[in-house]
C-alpha positions, 0 to 999 in steps of 0.5 A: 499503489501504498495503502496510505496514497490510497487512503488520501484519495479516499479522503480527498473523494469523500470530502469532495463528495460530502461537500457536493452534496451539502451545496446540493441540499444547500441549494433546495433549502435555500430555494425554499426559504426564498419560496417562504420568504416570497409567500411571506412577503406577498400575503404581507402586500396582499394584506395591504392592497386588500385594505386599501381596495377596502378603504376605497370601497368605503369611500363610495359607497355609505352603507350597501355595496350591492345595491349601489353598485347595482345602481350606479354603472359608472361608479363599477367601472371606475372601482374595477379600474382602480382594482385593476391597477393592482394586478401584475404577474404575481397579484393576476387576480383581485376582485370582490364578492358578495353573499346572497341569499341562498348563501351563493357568492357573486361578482361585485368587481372584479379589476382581472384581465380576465374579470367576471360579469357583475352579479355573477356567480362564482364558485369558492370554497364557501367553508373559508369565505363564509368563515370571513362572515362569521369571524370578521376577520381576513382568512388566507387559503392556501390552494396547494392541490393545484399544478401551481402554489397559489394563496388566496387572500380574503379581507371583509368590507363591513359596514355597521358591524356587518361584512357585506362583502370580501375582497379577494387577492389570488396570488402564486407563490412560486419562486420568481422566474429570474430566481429560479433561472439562476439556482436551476443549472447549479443545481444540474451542474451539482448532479454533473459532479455527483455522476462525475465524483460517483464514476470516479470512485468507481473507476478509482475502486476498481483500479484499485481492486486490479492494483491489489490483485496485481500486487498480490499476484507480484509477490505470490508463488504462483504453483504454492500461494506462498509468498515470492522473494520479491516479497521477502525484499519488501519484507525485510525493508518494514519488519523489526528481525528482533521480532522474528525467528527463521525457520528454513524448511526444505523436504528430504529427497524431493528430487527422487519423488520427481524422478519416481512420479513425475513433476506434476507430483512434485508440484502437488507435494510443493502446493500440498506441503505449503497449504499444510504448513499454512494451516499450522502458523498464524496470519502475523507468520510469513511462508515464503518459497525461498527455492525449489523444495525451500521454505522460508518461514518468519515466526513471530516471538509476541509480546513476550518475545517466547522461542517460539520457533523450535516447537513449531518446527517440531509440530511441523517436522511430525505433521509432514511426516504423518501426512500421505499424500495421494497422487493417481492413486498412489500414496506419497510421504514425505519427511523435511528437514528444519533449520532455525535462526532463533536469534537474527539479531546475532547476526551482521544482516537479516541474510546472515540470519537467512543464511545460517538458518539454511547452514542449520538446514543442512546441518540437519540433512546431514545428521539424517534428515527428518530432524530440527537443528538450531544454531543453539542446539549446536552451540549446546553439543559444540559451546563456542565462546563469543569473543568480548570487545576487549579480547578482540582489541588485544588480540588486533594490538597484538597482532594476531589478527591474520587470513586464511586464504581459500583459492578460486579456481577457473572452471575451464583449465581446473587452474588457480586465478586468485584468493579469498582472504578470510579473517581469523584470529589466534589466540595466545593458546593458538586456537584459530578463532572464526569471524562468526565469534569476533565480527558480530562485537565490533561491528559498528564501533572504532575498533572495526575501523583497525580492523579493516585497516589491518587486513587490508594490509595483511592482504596487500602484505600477500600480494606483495609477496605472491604476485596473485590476485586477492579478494576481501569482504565488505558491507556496502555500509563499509562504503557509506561510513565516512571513517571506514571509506577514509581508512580504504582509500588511505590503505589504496593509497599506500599501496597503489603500486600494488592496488590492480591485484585486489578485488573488493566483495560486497554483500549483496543482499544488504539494501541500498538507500544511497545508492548515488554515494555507493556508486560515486565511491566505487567508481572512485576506488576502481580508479585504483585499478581494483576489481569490484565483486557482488557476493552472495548474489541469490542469497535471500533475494537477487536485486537485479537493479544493482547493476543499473546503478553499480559498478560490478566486475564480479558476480559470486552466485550464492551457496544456496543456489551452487548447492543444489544446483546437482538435485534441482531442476529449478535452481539449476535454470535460475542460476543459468539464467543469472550466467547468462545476464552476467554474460551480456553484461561482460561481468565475470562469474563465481559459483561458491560452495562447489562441494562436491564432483557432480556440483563442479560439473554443472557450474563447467557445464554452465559455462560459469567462469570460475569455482569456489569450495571445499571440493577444490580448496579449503582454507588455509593460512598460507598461500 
């Protein structure tokens, strides 16, 4: 799950949960504004009734309501029956004391169901009633200490400026069943969704917490707790490489480390190795395990964009080399060998960049191990000039653009099948120029264009004469261009007859955001007779999904799994284990950078289907 998908569901749940809970404490402030409300409403009326009753006391009675009514049975009954018809569910009790002598109150009328015998005794609290007495004025008791809310409301009845007596309405203040009723299961419902929204969030934050651990346990070497190539795919789809600088780091003689102590020190000295290098870079730096004894490291430049990468790898060429590691009691050291790409950007692809911090490596094993070799240290002991724009048109117009081939050999019968056309140029002195010096110029300009279309009709030239099969290089951004596929398939046209003996090879490690048109235009030039080659497969990462969505005939695994495949174990059951899937996938094998006698003897002994390399062939200009 993406950390911005994740966010919204927080959001999302917040806001619901934010908005439940305002409704919730919406909802009791509203029940106690109605319950105010009601209470406001009820002492207002209550005020009237005992105005009224007062009024109506008056009417009777001239001057004593004690003795009068004392007097006269029949004037009690019919007032109490006129009080009575004020009493309801919430006016439950109305009646009418007076004081004695003794500062006692008692009964005069009462109108409740429930109604007190005339002159007796009732007790109240005397500090509000005899408060009536004295102020002259109504009083309101609020008697909250009781289960229910009930007010009691107090007016004097006086005559000649004297209260000889209090009506008394009690009444309850709670919130009106029907009311009540209606905001009691909204309110339930709410804390429903508050338990629902709460079990959400868990459930969501604990999905997530696996989602992370799972996603971190996907793209982490599990034996060093480095990052994984699959890692290195997702990473090279998000960074800047202009960011950047590569550092490969490979330890000297790890095979012989595994022969002496076994593997289990060998994985000690990997984990070891890794957590010290760990410690030495920042968390805006990225190790990854790129192979056996490999470590692939990302350094970043800064604001400044400082070469960063050469002291560090210095600082950790000597730390490695100071550091003894204990194995069972026996004391290990180790030494590495560093390679670095300070500058990706020179470069076609980030793989290239990969690729040739890695030739930097062996550059440095070959120099004696334990050492840090960089493409511009090189370039400082061998200057090679990068070829302007300019030159290189010349030279096209001219036509010294040409090929040198490099056979390819089947494993099996040690025999010749096909060719690998590589482009040089000729200078007017004869100096053969690289493509390292050239390409990098014109990729991306019309120049390219010309460039393309001249070699393949240098390569269709070969065919025609030799009669053999002949592989070119393209990007698959070769495939998406529009100018540059219209120029592949005028040339195919052109050539049909002669079509069926060219393989076109793809970079493998560039990634594929119009994988439908790639597809579409493959198919289209298969249809050609041709044969479609995935090259450099293993170099960075190995997207298996290609062949879901490709058409692939060809399959070259990658020099830096065929290197090593003598030495290390590891690399050795990767590479088997992509033999044996092209096997199922009847997509025919090529293992490059065969270097050596041991290292052809492990891709025959794979059963990989065919060889590449300077052991058996270097390049040249004729065929």
């Amino acid at each position: 799950m993406k950390k911005q998908t994740i966010a919204i569901y927080i959001v999302l749940f917040l806001f619901i949960f934010t908005s439940i809970t305002y409704l919730f404490f919406s909802t009791n402030t509203i029940q106690k504004d109605i319950n105010t409300n009601i209470e406001k409403i009820l002492v207002s009326q209550a005020g009237s009734f005992a105005k009224n009753i007062e009024k109506e006391i008056h009417s009777y009675i001239k001057k004593d309501p004690y003795s009068e009514l004392k007097k006269d049975e029949a004037l009690r009954h019919r007032m109490e029956h006129a009080i009575a018809t004020i009493v309801n569910e919430y006016f439950q009790y109305v009646y009418v004391l007076y004081r004695d002598a003794n500062n006692n109150f008692r009964y005069l009328l009462d109108g409740s169901a429930d109604k007190g015998s005339f002159n007796q005794r009732l007790n109240v609290e005397k500090e509000y009633w005899n408060k009536v007495y004295t102020t002259k004025k109504p009083v309101i008791i609020n008697q909250n200490n009781l289960e229910n809310i009930w007010i009691t409301y107090l007016q004097p009845v006086i005559f000649d400026n004297e209260v000889k007596a209090v009506v008394a309405i009690d009444f309850s203040t709670q919130l009106p069943a029907s009311v009540y009723n209606a905001i009691e299961p909204l309110k339930k419902v709410f804390i429903y969704i508050f338990v629902s929204i709460s079990l959400l969030v868990a459930i969501l934050a604990f999905q997530t917490f696996l989602g992370i651990k799972s996603k971190k346990a996907s793209i982490t070497d599990a034996l060093t707790q480095t990052y994984n190539r699959t890692f290195l795919r997702e990473l090279l789809e998000r960074i800047n490489i202009a960011d950047y600088q590569i550092m490969m780091i490979d330890i000297d003689h790890f095979k012989q480390i595994n022969d002496n102590y076994g593997h289990k020190a060998g994985d000690l000295i990997l984990a070891k190795t890794a957590q010290l290098i760990n410690n030495m870079i920042r968390k805006e730096d990225y190790l990854i395990r790129f192979g056996g004894e490999e470590f692939l490291l990302f350094i970043k430049r800064g604001k400044h964009k400082r070469p960063l990468a050469y002291k560090i790898a210095q600082r950790i060429r000597r730390r490695i080399e100071k550091t003894s590691f204990d194995y069972e009691g026996k004391v290990i050291t180790i030494t590495a060998s560093i390679g670095l790409t300070c500058e990706p950007t020179h470069f076609k692809t980030v793989s290239d960049a990969i690729k040739n911090a890695d030739e930097m490596l062996y550059s440095a094993k070959r120099a004696g191990r334990n050492t840090v070799i960089s493409k511009a240290i090189q370039e400082q002991n061998n200057p090679v000039e990068k070829k302007s724009i300019d030159d290189i048109k010349e030279a096209l117009e001219d036509g010294r653009l040409t090929c040198y081939f490099q056979a390819i050999y089947n494993t099996q019968r040690v025999a010749i099948v096909k060719y690998e056309a590589l482009a040089r140029i000729i200078e007017k002195d004869g100096t053969v120029i690289a493509p390292f010096q050239f390409l990098g110029t014109i990729i991306n300009t019309n120049i390219y264009n010309d460039f393309t279309k001249q070699i393949l009709e240098i390569t269709f030239a070969k065919i025609k004469e030799k009669k053999i099969t002949i592989s070119i290089n393209l990007n698959f951004s070769d495939i998406i261009d529009n100018k540059t596929y219209a120029t592949i398939l005028e040339e195919l046209k052109n050539h049909k007859e002669l079509a069926k003996w060219l393989i076109i090879e793809l970079l493998e490690y560039e990634h594929l955001t119009q994988n439908e048109l790639v597809s579409e235009r493959l198919e289209e030039i298969r249809s050609y007779g041709i044969k479609i080659a995935l090259d450099d497969f293993g170099s960075g990462y190995a997207n298996y999904i290609v062949f879901q969505t490709l058409p692939i005939d060809i399959l070259k695994l990658d020099g830096s799994l065929i290197k090593d495949i003598d030495a290390s174990d590891v690399t050795y059951k990767i590479t088997r284990s992509i033999v044996t899937l092209a096997k199922e996938l009847n997509i025919v094998t090529v293992a490059e950078f065969v270097h050596s006698k041991s290292v052809l003897d492990k891709v025959t002994e794979l059963e990989i289907d065919e060889a590449q390399g300077f052991y058996l062939a270097k390049p040249s200009p004729d065929i």
